[in-house]
PLY file of the C-alpha trace (Angstrom):
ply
format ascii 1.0
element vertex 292
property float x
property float y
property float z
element edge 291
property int vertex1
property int vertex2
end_header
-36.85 1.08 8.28
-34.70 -0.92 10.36
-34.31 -0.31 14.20
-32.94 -2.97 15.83
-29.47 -3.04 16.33
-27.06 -4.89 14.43
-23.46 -6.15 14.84
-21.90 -6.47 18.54
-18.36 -4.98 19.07
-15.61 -6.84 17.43
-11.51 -6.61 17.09
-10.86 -3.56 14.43
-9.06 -6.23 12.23
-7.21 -4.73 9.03
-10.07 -5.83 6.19
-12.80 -4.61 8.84
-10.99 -1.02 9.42
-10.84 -1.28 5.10
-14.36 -2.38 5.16
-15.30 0.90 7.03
-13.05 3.40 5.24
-14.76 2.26 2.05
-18.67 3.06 3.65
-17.26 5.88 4.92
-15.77 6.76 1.38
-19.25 6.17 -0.31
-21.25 8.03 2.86
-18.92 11.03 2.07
-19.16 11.27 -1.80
-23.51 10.95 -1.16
-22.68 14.68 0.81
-24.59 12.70 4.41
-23.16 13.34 7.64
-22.70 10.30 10.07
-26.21 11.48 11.45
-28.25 11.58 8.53
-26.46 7.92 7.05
-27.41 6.61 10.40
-31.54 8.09 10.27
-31.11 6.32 6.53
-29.92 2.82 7.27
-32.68 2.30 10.37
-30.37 3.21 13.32
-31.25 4.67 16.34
-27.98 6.26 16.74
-25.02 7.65 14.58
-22.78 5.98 17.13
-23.59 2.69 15.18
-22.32 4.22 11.92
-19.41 5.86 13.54
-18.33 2.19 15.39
-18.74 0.18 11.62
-16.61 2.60 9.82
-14.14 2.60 12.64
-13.95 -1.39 12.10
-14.90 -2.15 15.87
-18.63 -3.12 14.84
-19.37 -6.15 12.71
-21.33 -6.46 9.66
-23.31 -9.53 8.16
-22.95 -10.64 4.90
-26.78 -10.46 5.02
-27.13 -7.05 6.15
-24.93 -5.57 2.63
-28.05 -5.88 0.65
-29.84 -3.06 2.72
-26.44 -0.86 2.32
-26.05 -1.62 -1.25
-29.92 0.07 -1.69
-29.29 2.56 0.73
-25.57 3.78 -0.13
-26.62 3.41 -3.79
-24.35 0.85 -4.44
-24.81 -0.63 -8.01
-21.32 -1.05 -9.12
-20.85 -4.87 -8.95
-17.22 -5.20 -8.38
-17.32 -3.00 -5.48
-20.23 -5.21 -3.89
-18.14 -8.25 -4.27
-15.52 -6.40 -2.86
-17.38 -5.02 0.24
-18.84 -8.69 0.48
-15.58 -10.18 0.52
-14.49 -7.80 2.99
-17.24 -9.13 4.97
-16.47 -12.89 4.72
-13.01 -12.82 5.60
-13.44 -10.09 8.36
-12.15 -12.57 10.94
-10.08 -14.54 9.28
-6.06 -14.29 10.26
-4.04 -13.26 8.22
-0.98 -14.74 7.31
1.52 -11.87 8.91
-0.20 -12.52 12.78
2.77 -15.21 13.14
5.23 -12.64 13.15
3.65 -11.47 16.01
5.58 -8.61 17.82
6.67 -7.37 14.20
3.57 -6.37 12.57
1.35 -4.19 14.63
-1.66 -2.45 13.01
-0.44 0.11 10.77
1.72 -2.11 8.95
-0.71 -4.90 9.22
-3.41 -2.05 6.87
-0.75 -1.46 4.64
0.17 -5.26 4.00
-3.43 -5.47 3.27
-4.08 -2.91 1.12
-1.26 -3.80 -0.81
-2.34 -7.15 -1.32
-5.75 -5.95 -2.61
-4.31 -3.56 -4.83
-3.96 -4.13 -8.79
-1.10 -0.96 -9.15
1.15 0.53 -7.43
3.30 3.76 -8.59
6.35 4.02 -5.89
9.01 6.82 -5.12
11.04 7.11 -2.03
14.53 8.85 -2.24
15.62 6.97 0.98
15.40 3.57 0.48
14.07 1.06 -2.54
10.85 0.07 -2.17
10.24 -2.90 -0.18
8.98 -5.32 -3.18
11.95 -4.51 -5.39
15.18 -5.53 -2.54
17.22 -8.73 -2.29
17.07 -9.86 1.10
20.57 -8.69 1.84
19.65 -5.19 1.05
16.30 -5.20 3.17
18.66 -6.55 5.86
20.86 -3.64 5.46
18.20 -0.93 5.40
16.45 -2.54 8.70
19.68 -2.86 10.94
20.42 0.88 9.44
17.37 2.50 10.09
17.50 1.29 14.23
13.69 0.19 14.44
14.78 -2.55 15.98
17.09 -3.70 18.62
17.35 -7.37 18.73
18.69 -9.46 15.95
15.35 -12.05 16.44
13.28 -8.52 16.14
15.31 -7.86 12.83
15.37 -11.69 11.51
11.50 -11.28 11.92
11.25 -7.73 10.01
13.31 -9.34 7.18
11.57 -12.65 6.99
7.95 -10.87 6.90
8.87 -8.46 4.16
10.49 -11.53 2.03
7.24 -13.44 2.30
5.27 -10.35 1.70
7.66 -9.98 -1.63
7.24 -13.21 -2.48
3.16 -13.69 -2.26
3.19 -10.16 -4.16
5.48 -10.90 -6.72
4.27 -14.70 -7.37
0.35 -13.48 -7.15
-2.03 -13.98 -9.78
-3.55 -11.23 -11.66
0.20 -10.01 -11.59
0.70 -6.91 -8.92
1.86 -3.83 -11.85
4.50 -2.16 -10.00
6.27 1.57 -11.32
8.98 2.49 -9.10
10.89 5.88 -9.80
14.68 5.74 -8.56
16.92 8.78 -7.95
20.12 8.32 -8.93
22.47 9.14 -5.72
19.45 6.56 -4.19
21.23 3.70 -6.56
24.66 4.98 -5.76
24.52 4.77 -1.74
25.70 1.74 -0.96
23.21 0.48 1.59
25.24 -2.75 3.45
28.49 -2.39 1.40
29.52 -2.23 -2.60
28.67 -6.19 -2.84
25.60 -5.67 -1.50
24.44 -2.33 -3.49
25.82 -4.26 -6.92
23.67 -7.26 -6.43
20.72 -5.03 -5.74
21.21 -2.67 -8.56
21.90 -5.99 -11.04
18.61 -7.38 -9.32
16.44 -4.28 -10.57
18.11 -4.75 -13.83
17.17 -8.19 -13.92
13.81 -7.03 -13.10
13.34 -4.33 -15.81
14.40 -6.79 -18.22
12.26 -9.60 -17.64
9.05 -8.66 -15.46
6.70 -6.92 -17.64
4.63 -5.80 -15.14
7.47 -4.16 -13.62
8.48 -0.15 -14.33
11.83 0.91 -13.60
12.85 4.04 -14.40
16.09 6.16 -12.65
16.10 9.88 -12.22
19.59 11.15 -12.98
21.35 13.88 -11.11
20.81 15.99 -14.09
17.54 16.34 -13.64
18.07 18.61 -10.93
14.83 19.56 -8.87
12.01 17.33 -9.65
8.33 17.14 -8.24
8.80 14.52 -5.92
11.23 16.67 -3.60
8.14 16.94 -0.96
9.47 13.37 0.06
8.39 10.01 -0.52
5.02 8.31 -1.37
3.03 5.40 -2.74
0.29 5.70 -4.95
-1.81 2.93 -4.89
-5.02 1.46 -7.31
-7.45 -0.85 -6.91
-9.50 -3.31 -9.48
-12.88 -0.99 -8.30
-10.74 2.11 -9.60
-10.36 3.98 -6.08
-6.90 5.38 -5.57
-5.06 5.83 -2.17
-1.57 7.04 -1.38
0.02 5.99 1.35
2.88 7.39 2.64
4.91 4.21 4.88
7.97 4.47 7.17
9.33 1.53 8.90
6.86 1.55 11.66
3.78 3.20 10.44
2.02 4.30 7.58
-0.45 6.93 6.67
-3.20 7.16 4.30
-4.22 9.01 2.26
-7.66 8.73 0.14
-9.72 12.33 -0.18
-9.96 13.29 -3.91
-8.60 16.51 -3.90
-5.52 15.17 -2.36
-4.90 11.67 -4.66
-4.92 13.73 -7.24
-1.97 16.06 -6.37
0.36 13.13 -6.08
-1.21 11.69 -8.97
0.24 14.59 -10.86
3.33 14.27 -8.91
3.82 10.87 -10.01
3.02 11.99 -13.95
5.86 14.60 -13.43
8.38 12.14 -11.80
7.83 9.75 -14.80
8.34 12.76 -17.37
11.73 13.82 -15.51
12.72 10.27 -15.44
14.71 8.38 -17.99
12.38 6.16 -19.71
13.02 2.35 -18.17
14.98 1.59 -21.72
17.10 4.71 -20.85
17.49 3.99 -17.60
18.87 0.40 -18.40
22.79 1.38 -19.21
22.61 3.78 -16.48
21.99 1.00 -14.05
24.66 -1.12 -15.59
27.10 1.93 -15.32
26.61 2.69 -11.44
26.60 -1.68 -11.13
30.21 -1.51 -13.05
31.12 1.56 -10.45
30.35 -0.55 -7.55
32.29 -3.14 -8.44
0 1
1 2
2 3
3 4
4 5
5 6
6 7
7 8
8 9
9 10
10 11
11 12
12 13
13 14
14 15
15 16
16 17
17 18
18 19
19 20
20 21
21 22
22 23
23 24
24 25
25 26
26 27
27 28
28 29
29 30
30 31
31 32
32 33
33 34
34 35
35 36
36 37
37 38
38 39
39 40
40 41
41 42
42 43
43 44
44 45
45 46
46 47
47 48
48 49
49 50
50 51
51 52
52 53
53 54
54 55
55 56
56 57
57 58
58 59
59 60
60 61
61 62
62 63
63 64
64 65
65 66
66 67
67 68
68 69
69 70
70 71
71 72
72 73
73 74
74 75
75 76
76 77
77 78
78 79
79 80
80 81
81 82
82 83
83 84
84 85
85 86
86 87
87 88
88 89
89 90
90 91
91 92
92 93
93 94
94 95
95 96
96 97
97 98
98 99
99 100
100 101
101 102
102 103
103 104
104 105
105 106
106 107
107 108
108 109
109 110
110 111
111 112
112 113
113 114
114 115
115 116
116 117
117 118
118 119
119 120
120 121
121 122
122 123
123 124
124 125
125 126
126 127
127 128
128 129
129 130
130 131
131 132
132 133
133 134
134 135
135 136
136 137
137 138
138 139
139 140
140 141
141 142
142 143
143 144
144 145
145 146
146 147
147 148
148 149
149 150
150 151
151 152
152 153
153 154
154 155
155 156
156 157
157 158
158 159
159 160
160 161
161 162
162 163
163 164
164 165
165 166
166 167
167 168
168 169
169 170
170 171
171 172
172 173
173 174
174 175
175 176
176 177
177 178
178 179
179 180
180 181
181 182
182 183
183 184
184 185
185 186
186 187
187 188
188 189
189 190
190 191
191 192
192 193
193 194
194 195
195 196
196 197
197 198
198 199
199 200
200 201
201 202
202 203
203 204
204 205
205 206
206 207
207 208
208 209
209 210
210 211
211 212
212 213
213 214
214 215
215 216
216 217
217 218
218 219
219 220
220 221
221 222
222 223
223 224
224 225
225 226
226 227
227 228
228 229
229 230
230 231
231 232
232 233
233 234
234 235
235 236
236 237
237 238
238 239
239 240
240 241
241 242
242 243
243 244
244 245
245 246
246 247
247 248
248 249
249 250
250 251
251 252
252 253
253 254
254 255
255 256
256 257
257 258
258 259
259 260
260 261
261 262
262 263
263 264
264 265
265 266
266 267
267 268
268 269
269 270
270 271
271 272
272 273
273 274
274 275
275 276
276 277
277 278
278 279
279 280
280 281
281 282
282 283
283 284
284 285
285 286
286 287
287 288
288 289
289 290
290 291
């Protein structure tokens, strides 16, 4: 049994604070409180366990092997995962230049999202981040008053493009499945120009991204199952799902079981109440035509 202490205190970067969630995940599902994990992995004191799964205490890439035994950790893509994690704990990441613009909520989500194989989206406010022109995500950040300056709001802008561009350009292809209300395609966010060239944009999309799901709820549907407000749902090559729930500033997360699998359901029903993305295809053409 181990007792001398490892790791020193470290900045909670975003793959360290995911490096910890997931240990904490696994320490969870093996029914062990901090305590008893602690007693397990050699440690004097569950303080230690508590400080790596809040991401402020480092691991070593050689201390995983020890964890692995302990935490019963045999699937291999989650060790190369978690070892991964480990290796590039300190390395910057390439938002940090916008520096005043991404603080660390949205700094976690960037991450997750770039570690994640699907994602099923649904937001009646706004469309999702990865599927706007720039003009639109220009529109929806001066609109939604986050931020004051025009450099703060050429910053916001220019981040999300380059986020939207490593995501949409990345290799294994990101699958994306966006569900879009109808009145959500007819607002017109930054002018008619502006809303056409966005709704001909997720056309364009539809049509020739095949790892891209559109599909447009119509008025007609009436009340649907995604009326508790919006979401993300969010999977991951190991298999682990986590919904995340974003607004312009911060983001929540979501990962217990019990929970992922209520808006898993949700997003089942939204696709069944939704026009299938063929279907949905002269719709979108219709409300481009009416905002011409």
């Amino acid at each position: 049994m181990l007792t001398r202490r490892w790791g020193m205190p470290v900045e909670p970067t975003p793959r360290r604070r995911r490096l910890g969630a997931e240990l904490r995940r696994i320490r969870e599902a093996l029914g062990w409180t901090q305590e008893e994990a602690a007693s397990r992995l050699g440690y004097r004191s569950l303080s230690t366990v508590s400080k790596i799964e809040k991401g402020v205490q480092g691991l070593k890439i050689q201390q995983l092997p020890h964890f692995f035994e302990v935490y019963e950790i045999t699937d291999p893509e989650l060790r190369e995962e978690l070892r991964d994690l480990v290796r590039r704990a300190g390395e910057a990441d390439w938002w940090q230049q916008y520096q005043g613009v991404v603080d660390d909520p949205l700094g976690d989500y960037l991450s997750l999202v770039e570690s994640a194989s699907s994602l099923f989206v649904f937001n009646p406010a706004a469309i999702h981040g990865l599927l706007q022109t720039p003009e639109y995500a220009r529109a929806v950040t001066e609109g939604s008053r986050a931020w004051k300056t025009p450099e703060d709001i050429d910053g916001f802008v220019s981040m999300r493009q380059e986020h939207q561009k490593n995501m949409l350009e990345r290799d294994p292809a990101l699958k994306i499945w966006a569900v879009l209300p109808e009145g959500l395609l007819r607002q017109e966010v930054g002018g008619r120009p502006v809303m056409r060239a966005q709704v001909e944009h997720l056309i364009d999309l539809a049509r020739t991204a095949p790892n891209i799901t559109i599909q447009v709820l119509p008025h007609r549907a009436g009340a649907h199952a995604g009326m508790d407000g919006p979401f993300m749902l969010m999977s991951f090559p190991t298999g682990r799902d986590l919904v995340c729930i974003e607004s312009m500033r911060a983001s929540l997360h979501l990962n217990e079981p019990e929970t992922v699998e209520v808006y898993r359901t949700t997003s089942d029903l939204l696709k069944s109440d939704a026009l299938s993305q063929k279907a949905s295809l002269p719709l979108l053409t219709t409300i481009a035509k009416d905002l011409a």
